[in-house]
Each structure stands twice: as C-alpha cells, then as structure tokens.
N, CA, C and O atoms as CSV, one atom per row, in Angstrom:
chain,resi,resn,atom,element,x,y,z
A,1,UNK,N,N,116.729,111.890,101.711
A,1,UNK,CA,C,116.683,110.629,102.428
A,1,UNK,C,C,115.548,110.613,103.459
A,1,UNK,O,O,115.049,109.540,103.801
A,2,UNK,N,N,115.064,111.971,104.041
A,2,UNK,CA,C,114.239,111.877,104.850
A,2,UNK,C,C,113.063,111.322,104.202
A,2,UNK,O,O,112.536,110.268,104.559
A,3,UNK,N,N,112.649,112.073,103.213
A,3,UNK,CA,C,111.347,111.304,102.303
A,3,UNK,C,C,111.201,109.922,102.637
A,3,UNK,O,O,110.275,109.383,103.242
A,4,UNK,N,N,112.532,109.284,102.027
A,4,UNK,CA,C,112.592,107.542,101.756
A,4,UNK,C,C,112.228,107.074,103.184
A,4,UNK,O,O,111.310,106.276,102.995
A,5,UNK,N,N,112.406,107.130,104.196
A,5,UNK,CA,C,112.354,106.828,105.658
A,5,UNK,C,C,111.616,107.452,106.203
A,5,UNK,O,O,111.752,107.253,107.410
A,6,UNK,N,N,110.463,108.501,105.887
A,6,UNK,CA,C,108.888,108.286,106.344
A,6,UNK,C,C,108.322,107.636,105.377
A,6,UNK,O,O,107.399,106.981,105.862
A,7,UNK,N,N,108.398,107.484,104.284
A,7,UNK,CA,C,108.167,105.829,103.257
A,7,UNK,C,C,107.657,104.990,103.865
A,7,UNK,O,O,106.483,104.634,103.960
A,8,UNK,N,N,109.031,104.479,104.521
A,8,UNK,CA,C,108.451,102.914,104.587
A,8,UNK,C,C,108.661,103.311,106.504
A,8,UNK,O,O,109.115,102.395,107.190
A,9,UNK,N,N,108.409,104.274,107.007
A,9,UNK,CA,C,107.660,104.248,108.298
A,9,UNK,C,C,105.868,104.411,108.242
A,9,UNK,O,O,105.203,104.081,109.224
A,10,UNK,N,N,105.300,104.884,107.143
A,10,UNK,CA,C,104.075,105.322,106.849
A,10,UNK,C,C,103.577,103.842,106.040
A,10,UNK,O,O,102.449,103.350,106.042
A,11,UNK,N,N,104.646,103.402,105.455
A,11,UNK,CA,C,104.066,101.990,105.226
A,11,UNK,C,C,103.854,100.610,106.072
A,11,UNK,O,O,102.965,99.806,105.794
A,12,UNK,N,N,104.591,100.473,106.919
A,12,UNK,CA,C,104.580,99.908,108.081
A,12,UNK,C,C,103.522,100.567,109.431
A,12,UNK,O,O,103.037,99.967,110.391
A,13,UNK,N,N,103.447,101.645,109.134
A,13,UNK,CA,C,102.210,101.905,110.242
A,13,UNK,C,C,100.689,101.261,110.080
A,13,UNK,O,O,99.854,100.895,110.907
A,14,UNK,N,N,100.732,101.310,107.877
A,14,UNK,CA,C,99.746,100.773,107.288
A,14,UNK,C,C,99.451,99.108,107.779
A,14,UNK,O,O,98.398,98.520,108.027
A,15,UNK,N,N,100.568,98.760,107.788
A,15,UNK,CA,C,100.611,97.354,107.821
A,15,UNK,C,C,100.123,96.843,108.839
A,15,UNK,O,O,99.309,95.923,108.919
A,16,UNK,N,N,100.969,97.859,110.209
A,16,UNK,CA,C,100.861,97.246,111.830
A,16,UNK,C,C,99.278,97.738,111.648
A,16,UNK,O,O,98.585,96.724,111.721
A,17,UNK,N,N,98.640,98.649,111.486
A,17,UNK,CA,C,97.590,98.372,111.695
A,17,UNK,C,C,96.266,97.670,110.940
A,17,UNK,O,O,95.145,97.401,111.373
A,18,UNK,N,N,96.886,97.490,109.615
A,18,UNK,CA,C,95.924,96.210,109.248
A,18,UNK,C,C,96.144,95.113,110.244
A,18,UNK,O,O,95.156,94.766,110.891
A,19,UNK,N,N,97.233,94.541,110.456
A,19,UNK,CA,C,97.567,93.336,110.965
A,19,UNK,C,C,96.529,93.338,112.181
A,19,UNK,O,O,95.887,92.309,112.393
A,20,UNK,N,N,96.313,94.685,113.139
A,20,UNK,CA,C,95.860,94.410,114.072
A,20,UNK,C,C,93.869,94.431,113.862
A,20,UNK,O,O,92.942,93.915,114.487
A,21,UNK,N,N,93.941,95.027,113.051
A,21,UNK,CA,C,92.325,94.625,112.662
A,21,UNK,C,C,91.997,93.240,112.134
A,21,UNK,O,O,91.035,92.602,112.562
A,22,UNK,N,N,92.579,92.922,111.469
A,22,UNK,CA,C,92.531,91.467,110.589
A,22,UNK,C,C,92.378,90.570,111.998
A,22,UNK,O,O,91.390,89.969,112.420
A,23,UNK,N,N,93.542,90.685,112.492
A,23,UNK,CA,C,93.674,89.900,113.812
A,23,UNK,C,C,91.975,89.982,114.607
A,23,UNK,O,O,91.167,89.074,114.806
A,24,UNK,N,N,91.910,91.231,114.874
A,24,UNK,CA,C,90.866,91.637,115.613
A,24,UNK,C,C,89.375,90.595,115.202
A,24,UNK,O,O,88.786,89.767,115.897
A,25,UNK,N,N,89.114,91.075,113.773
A,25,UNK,CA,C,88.183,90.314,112.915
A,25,UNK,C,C,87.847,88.968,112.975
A,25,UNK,O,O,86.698,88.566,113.155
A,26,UNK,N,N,89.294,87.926,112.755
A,26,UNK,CA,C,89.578,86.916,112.426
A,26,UNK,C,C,89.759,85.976,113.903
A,26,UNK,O,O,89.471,84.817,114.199
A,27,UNK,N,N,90.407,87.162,114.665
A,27,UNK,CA,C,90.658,86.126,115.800
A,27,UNK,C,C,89.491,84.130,115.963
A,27,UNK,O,O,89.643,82.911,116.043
A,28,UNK,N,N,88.733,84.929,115.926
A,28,UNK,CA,C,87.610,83.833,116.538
A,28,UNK,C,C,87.252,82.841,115.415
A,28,UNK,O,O,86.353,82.000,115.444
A,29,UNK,N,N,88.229,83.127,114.301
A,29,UNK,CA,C,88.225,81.626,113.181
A,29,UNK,C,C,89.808,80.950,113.759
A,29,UNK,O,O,90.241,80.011,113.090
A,30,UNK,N,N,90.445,81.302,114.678
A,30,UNK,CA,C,91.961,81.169,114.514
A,30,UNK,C,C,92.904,81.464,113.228
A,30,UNK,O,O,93.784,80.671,112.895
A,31,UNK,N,N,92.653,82.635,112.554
A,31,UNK,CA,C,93.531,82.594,111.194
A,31,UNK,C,C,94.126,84.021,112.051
A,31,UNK,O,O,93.482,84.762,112.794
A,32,UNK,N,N,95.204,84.083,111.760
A,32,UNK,CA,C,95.886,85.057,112.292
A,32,UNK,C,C,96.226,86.247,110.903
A,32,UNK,O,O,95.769,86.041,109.779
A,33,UNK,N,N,96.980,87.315,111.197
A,33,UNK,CA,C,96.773,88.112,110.288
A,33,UNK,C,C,98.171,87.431,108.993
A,33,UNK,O,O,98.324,87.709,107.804
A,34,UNK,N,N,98.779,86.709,109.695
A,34,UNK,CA,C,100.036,85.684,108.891
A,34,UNK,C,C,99.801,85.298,108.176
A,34,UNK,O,O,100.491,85.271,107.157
A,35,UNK,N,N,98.166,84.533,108.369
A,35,UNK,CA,C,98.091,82.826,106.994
A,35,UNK,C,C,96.949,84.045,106.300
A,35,UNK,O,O,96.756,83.683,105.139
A,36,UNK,N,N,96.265,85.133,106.543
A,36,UNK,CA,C,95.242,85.351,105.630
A,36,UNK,C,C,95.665,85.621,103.647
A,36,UNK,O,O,94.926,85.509,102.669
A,37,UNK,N,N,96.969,85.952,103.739
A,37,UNK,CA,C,97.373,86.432,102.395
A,37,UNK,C,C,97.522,84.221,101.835
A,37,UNK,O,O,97.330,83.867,100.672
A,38,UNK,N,N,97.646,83.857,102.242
A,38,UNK,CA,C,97.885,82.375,102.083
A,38,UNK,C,C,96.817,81.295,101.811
A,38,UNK,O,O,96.999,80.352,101.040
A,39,UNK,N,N,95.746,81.503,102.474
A,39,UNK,CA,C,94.327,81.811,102.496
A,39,UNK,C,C,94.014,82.641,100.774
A,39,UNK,O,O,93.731,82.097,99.707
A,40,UNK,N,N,94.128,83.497,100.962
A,40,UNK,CA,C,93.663,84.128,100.256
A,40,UNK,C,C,94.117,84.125,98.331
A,40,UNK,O,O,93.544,84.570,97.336
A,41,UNK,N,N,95.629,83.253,98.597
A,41,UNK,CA,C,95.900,82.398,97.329
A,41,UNK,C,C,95.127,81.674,97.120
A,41,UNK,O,O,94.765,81.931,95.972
A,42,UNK,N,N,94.569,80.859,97.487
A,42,UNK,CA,C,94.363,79.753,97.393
A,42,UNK,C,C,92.727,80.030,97.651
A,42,UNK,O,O,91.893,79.239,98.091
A,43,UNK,N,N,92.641,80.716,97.443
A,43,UNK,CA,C,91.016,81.566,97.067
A,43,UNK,C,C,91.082,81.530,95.774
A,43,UNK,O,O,90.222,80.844,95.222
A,44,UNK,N,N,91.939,82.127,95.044
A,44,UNK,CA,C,92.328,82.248,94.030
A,44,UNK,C,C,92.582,81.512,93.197
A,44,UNK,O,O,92.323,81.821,92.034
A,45,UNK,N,N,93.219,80.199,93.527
A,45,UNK,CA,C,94.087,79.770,92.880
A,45,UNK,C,C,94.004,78.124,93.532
A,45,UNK,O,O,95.144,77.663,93.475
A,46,UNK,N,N,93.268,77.352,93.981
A,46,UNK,CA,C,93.104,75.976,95.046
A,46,UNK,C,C,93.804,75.118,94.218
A,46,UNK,O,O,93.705,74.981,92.999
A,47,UNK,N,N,94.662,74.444,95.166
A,47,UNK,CA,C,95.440,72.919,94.837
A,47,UNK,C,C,96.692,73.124,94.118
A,47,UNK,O,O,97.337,72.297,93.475
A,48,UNK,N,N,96.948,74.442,94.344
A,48,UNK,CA,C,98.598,74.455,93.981
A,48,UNK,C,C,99.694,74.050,94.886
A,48,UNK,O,O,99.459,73.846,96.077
A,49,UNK,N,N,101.380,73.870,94.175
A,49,UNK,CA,C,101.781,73.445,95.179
A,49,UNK,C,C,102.434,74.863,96.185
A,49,UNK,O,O,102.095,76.020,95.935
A,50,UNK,N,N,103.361,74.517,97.274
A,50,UNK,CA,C,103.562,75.593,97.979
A,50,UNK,C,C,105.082,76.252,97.347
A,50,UNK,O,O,105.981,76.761,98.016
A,51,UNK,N,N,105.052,76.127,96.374
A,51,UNK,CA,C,106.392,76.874,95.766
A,51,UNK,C,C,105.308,78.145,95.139
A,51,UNK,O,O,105.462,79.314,95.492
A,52,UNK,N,N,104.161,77.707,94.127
A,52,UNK,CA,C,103.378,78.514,94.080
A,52,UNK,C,C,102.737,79.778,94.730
A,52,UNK,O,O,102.288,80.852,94.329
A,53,UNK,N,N,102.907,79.140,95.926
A,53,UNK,CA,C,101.588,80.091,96.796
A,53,UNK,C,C,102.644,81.388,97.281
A,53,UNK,O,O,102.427,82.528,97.690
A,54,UNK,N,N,103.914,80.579,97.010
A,54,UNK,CA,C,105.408,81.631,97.789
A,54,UNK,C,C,105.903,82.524,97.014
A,54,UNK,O,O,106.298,83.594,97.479
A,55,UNK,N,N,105.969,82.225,95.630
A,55,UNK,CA,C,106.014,82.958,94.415
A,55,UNK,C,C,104.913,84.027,94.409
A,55,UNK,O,O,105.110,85.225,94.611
A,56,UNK,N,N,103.574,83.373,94.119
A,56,UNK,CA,C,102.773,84.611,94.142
A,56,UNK,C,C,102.521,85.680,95.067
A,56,UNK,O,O,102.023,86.771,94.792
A,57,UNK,N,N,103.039,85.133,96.566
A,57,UNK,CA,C,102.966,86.077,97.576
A,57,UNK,C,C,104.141,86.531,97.634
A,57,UNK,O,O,104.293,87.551,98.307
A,58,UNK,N,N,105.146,86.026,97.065
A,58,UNK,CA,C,106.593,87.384,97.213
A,58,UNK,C,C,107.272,86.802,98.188
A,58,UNK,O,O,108.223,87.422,98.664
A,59,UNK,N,N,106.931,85.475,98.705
A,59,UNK,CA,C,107.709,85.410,100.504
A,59,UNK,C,C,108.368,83.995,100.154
A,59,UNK,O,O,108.143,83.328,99.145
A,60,UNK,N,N,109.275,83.670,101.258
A,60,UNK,CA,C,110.194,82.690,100.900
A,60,UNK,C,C,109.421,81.174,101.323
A,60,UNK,O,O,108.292,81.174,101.813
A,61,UNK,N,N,110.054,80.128,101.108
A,61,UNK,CA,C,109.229,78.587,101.185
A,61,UNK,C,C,109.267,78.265,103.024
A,61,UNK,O,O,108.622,77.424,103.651
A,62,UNK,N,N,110.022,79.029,103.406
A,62,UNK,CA,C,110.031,79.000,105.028
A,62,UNK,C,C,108.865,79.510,105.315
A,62,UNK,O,O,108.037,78.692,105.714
A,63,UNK,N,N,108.396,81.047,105.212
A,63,UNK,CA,C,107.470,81.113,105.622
A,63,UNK,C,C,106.106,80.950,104.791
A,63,UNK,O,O,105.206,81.745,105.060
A,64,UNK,N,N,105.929,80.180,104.005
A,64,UNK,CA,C,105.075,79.385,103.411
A,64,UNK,C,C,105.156,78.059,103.933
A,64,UNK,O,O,104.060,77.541,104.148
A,65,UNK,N,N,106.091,77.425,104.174
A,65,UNK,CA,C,105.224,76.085,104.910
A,65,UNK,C,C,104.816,76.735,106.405
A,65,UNK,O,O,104.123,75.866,106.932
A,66,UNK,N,N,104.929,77.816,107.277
A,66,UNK,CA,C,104.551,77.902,108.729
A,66,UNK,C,C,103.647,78.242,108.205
A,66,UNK,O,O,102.829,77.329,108.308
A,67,UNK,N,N,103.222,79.075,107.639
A,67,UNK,CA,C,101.761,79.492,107.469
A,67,UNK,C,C,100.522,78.257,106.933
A,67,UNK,O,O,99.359,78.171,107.327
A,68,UNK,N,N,101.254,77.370,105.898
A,68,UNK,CA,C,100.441,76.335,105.769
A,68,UNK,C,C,100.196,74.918,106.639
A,68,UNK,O,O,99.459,73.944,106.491
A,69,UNK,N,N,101.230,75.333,107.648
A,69,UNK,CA,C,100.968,74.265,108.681
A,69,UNK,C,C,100.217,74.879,109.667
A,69,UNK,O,O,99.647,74.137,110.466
A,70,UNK,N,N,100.079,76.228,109.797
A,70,UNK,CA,C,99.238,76.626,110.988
A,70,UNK,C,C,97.657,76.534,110.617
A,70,UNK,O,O,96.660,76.361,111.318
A,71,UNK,N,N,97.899,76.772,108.852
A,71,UNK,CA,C,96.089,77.060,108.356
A,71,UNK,C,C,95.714,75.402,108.802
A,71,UNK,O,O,94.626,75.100,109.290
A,72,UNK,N,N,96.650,74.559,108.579
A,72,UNK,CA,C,96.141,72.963,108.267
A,72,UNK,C,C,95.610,72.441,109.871
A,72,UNK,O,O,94.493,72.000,110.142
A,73,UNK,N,N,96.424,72.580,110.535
A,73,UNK,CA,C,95.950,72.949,111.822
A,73,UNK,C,C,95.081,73.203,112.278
A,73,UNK,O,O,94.797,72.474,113.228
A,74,UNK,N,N,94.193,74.220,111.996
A,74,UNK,CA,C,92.920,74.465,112.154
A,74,UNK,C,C,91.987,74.313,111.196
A,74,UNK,O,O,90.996,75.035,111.085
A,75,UNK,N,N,92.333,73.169,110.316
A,75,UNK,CA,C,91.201,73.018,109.287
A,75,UNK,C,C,91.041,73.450,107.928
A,75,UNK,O,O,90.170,73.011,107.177
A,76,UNK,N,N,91.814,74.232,107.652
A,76,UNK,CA,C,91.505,75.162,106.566
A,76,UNK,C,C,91.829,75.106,105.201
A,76,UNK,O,O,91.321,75.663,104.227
A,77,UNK,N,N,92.887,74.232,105.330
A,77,UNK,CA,C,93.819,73.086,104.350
A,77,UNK,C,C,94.219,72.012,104.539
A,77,UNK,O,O,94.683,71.617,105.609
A,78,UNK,N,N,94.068,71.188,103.240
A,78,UNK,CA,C,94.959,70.191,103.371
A,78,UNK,C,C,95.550,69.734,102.278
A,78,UNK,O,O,95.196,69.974,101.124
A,79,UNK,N,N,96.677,68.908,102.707
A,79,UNK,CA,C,98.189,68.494,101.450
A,79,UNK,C,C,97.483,67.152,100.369
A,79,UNK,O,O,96.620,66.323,100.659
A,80,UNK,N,N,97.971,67.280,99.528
A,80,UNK,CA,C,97.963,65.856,98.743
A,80,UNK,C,C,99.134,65.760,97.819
A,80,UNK,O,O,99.476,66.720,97.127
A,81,UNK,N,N,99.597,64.893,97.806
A,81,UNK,CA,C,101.390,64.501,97.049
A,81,UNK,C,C,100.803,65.150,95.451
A,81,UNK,O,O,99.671,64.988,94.996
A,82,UNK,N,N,101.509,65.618,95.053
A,82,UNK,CA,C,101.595,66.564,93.821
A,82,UNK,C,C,101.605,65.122,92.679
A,82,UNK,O,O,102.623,64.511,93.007
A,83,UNK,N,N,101.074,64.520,91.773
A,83,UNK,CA,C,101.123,63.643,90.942
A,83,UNK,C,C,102.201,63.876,89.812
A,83,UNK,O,O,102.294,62.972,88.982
A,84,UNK,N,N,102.744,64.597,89.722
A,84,UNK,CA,C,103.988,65.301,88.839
A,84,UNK,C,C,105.224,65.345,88.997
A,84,UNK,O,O,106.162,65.381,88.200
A,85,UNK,N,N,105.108,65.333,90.895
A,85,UNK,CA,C,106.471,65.911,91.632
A,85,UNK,C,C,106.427,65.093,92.353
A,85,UNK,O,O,105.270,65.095,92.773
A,86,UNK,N,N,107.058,64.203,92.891
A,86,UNK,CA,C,106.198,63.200,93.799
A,86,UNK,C,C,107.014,63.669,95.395
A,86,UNK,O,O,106.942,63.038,96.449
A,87,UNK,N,N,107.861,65.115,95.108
A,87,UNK,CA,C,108.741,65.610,96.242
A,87,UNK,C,C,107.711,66.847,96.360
A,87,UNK,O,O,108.229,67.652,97.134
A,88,UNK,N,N,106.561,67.291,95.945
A,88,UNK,CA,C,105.658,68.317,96.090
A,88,UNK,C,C,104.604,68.096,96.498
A,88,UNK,O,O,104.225,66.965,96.193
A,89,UNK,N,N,103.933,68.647,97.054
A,89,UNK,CA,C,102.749,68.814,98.204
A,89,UNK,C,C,101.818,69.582,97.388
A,89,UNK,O,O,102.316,70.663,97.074
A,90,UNK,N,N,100.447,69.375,96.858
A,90,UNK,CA,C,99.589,70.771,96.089
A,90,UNK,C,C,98.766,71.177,97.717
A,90,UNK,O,O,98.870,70.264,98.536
A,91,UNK,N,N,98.310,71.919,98.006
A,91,UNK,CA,C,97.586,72.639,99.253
A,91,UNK,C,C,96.316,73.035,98.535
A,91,UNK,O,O,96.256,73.767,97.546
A,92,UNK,N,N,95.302,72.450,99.169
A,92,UNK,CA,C,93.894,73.095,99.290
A,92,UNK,C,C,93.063,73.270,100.155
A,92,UNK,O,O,93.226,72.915,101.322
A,93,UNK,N,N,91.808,73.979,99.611
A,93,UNK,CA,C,90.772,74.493,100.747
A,93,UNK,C,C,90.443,73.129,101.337
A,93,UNK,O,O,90.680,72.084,100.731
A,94,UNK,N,N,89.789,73.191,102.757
A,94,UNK,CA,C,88.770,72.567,103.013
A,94,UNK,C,C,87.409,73.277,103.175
A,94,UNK,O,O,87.281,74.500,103.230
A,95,UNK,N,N,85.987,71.998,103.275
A,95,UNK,CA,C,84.760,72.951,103.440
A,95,UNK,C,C,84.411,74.133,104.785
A,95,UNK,O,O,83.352,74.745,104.930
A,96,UNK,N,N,85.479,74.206,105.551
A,96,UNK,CA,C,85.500,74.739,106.453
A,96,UNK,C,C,86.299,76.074,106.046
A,96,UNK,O,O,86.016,76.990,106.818
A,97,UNK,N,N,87.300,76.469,104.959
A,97,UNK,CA,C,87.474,77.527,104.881
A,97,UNK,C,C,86.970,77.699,103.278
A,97,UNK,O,O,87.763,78.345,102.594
A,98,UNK,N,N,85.962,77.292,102.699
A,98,UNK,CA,C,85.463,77.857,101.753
A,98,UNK,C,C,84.298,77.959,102.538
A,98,UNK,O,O,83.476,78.229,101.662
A,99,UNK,N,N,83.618,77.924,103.687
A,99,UNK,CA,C,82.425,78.191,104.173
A,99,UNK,C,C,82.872,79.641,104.284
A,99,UNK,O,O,82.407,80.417,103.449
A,100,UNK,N,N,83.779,80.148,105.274
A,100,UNK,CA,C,84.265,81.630,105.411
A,100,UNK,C,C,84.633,82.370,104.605
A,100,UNK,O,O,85.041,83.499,104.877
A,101,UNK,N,N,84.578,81.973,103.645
A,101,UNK,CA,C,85.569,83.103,102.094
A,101,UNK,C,C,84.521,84.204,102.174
A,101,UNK,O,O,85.052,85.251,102.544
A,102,UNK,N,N,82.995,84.348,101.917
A,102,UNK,CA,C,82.342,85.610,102.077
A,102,UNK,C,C,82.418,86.202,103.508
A,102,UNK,O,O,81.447,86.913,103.770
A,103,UNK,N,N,83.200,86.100,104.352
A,103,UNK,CA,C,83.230,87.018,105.763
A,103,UNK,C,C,84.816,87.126,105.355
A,103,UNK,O,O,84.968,88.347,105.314
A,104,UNK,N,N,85.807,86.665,105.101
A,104,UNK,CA,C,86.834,86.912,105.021
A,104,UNK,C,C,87.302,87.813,104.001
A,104,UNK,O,O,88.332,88.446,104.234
A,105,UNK,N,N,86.588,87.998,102.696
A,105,UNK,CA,C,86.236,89.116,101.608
A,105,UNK,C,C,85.630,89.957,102.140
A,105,UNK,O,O,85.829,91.142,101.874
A,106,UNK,N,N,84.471,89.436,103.288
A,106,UNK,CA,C,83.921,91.010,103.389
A,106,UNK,C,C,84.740,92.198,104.468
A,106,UNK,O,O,84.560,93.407,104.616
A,107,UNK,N,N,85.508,91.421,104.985
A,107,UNK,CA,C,86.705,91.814,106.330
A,107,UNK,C,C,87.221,92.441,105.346
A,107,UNK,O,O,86.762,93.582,105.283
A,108,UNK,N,N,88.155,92.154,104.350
A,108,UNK,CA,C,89.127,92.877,104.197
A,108,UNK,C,C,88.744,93.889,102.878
A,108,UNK,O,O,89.436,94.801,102.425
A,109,UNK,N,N,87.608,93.490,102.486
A,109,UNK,CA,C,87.016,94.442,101.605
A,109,UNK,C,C,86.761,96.167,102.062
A,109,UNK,O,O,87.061,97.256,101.574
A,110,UNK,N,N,85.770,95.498,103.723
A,110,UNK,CA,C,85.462,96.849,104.176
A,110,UNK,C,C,86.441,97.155,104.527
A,110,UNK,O,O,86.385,98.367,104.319
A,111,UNK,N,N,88.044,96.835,105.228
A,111,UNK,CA,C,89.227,97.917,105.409
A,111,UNK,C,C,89.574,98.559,104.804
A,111,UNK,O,O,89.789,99.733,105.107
A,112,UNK,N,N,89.824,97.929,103.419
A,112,UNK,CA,C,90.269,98.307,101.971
A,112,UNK,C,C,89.275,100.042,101.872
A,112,UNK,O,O,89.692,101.187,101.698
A,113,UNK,N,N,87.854,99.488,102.079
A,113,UNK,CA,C,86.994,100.601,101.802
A,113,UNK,C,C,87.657,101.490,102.990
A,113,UNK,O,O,87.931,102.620,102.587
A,114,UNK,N,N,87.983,101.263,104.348
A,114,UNK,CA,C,88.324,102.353,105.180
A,114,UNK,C,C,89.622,103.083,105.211
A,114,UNK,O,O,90.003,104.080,105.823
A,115,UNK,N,N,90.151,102.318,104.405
A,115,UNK,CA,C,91.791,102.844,104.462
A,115,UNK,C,C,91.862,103.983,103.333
A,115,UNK,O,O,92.427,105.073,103.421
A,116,UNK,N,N,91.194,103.488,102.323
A,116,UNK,CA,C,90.944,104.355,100.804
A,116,UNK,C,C,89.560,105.196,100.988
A,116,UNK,O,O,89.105,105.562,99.903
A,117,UNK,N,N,88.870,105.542,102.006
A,117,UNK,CA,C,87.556,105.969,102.483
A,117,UNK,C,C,87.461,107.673,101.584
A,117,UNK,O,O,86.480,108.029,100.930
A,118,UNK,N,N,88.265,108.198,101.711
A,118,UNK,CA,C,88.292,109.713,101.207
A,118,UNK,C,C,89.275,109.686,99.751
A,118,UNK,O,O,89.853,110.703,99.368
A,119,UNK,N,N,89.364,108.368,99.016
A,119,UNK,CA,C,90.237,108.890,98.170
A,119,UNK,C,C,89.413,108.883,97.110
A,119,UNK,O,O,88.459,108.111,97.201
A,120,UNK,N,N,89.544,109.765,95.755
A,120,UNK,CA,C,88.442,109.739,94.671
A,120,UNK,C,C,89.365,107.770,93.963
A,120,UNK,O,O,90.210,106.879,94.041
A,121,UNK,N,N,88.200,108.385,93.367
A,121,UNK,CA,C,88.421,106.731,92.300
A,121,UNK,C,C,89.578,106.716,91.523
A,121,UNK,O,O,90.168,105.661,91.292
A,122,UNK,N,N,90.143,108.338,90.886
A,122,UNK,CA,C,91.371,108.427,90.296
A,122,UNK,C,C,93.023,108.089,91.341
A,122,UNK,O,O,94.141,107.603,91.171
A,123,UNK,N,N,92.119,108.789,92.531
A,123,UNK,CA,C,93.356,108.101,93.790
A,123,UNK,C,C,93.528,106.738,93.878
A,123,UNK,O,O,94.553,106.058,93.852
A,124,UNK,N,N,92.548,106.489,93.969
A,124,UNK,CA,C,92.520,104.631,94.611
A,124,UNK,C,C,93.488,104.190,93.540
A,124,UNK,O,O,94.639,103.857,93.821
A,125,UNK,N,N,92.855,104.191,91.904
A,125,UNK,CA,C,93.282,103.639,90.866
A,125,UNK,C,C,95.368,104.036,91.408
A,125,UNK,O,O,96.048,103.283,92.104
A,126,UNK,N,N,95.839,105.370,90.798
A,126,UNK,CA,C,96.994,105.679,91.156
A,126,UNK,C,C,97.624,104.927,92.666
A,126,UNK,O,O,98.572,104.152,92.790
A,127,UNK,N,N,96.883,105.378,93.498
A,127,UNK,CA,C,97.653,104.969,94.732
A,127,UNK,C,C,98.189,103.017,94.233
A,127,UNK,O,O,99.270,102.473,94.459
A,128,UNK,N,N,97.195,102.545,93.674
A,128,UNK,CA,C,97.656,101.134,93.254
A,128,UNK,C,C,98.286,100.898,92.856
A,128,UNK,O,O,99.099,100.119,93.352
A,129,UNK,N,N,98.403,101.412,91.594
A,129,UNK,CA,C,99.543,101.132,90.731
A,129,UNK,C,C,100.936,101.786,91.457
A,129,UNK,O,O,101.936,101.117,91.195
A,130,UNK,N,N,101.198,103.017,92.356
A,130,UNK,CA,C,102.166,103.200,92.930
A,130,UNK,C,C,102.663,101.970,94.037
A,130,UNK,O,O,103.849,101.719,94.249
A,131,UNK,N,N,101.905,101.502,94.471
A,131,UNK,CA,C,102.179,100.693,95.742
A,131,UNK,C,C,102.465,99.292,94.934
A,131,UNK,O,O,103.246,98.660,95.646
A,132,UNK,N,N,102.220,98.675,93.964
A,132,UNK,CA,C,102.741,97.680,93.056
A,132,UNK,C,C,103.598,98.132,92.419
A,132,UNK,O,O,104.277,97.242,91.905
A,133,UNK,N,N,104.006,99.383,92.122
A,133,UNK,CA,C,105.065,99.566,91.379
A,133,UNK,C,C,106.509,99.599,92.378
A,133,UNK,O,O,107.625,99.272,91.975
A,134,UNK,N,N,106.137,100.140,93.951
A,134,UNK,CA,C,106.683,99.913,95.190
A,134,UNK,C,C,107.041,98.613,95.578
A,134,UNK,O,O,108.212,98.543,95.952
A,135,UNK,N,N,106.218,97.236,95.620
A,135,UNK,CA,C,106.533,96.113,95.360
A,135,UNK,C,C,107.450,95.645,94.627
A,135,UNK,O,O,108.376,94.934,95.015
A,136,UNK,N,N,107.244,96.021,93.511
A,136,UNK,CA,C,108.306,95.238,91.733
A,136,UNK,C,C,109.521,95.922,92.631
A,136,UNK,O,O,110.325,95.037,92.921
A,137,UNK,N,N,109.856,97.021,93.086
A,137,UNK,CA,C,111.199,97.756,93.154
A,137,UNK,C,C,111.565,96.810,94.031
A,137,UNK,O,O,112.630,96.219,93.852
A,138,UNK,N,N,110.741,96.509,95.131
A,138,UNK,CA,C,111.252,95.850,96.636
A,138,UNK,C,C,111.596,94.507,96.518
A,138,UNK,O,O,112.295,93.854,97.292
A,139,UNK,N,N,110.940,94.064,95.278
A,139,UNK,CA,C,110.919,92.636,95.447
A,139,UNK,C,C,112.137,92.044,94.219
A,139,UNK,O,O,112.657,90.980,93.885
A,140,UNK,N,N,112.171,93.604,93.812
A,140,UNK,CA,C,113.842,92.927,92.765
A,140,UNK,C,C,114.863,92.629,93.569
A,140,UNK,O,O,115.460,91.570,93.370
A,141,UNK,N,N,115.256,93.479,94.607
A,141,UNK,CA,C,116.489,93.326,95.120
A,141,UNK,C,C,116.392,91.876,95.722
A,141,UNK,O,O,115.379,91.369,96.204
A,142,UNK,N,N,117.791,91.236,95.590
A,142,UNK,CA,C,117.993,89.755,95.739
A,142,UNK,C,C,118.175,89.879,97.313
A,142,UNK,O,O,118.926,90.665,97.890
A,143,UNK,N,N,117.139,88.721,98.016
A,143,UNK,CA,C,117.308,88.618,99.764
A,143,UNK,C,C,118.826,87.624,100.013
A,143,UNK,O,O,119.633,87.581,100.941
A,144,UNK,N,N,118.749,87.068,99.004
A,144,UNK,CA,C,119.924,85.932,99.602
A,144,UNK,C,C,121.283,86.169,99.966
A,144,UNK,O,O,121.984,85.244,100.375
C-alpha cells in the first residue's frame, strides 16, 4: 500500500508543479493553469459543443462550463447555439487565442521537454503509455 500512496503523492507533486509554471508563464495572457487543458481542446478540435470538450478532458460539465466562462471572459472564446441541439452551445477560438497557440505550445512543449529532460526516447515512449494507462484505470471508476 505504501507504493500506491507515493503514487499518487509523486503524481500530484507533478501536477502542483506544472500548475505553478503554467500559471507562472501564462499569467500575463490571464489563462490560468484551469482553462489551459480547455484551450487546448479546442486547439484541437474548434466549435464543439461543451459536453465534448468534458468528455475528452475526463472532467465533469461543471467544471467545463467555469472554465469556459472564464476563457470567454477574457476573449478567448466564444458560444454559438449548436444548430442540431438548439439546448447546446458549440465553443470556439477567437483571433485573440489563435494569435497565442504558438507561445502556448511552446510553454508547455518546453516543460514537457523539462520534466522528461533525462529520459531516453524508450522512457518517454513507456512512461506514456503508463500514465494513460493510469488514466483509463482512474477514469473507470464511476464519480457519481
């Protein structure tokens, strides 16, 4: 049991301190380290609705609309009534956060490079697939 519980204390150290670099980085666009994975759908993926963006990020529709009301807030999105659903919202970029997508790739690119800095290419590859395979486990169990 000890294993399992430096786990996910060593994973959460990972986290608290991305969060606080991202933050660090980002501060001065106002995107906090909250909306960047949200952001970063929708890099991916523009003008979906927000059941979408909650699904692909693993997180519930609560904290998918705070995050998309804080990005909209400062510009970064905006809603248009879903033509399908007429109870759905699709969310997209504005030119103000597709101006930032190459500083916001290159932010979290170079962490990515610092966090994985000493691992060979066979690590990186493994460590991935462990930490998604860590996900699928986490994200089966039912929250409700």
């Amino acid at each position: 049991m000890e294993n399992q519980e430096s786990i996910g204390r060593l994973i959460s150290c990972i986290h608290r301190f991305s969060q606080i670099h991202i933050a660090k980085e980002l501060g001065t666009y106002n995107i906090g380290s909250g909306q960047i994975g949200f952001l970063m759908a929708l890099y991916h993926n523009d003008g979906v609705n927000q059941e979408s963006i909650a699904k692909a990020l693993r997180v519930d529709k609560a904290t998918t609309a705070r995050a998309v009301n804080k990005l909209k807030e400062n510009g970064y999105v905006y809603r248009e009534k879903d033509s399908s659903d007429k109870r759905a919202y699709k969310v997209f970029l504005t030119k103000k956060a597709k101006k930032i997508k190459p500083k916001i790739i290159g932010i979290l690119s170079e962490w990515t490079g610092f966090l994985l800095s000493d691992f060979t290419e066979k690590e990186r590859k493994l460590f991935t697939k462990l930490l998604k395979k860590t996900v699928d486990n986490a994200s089966s169990i039912k929250q409700d």
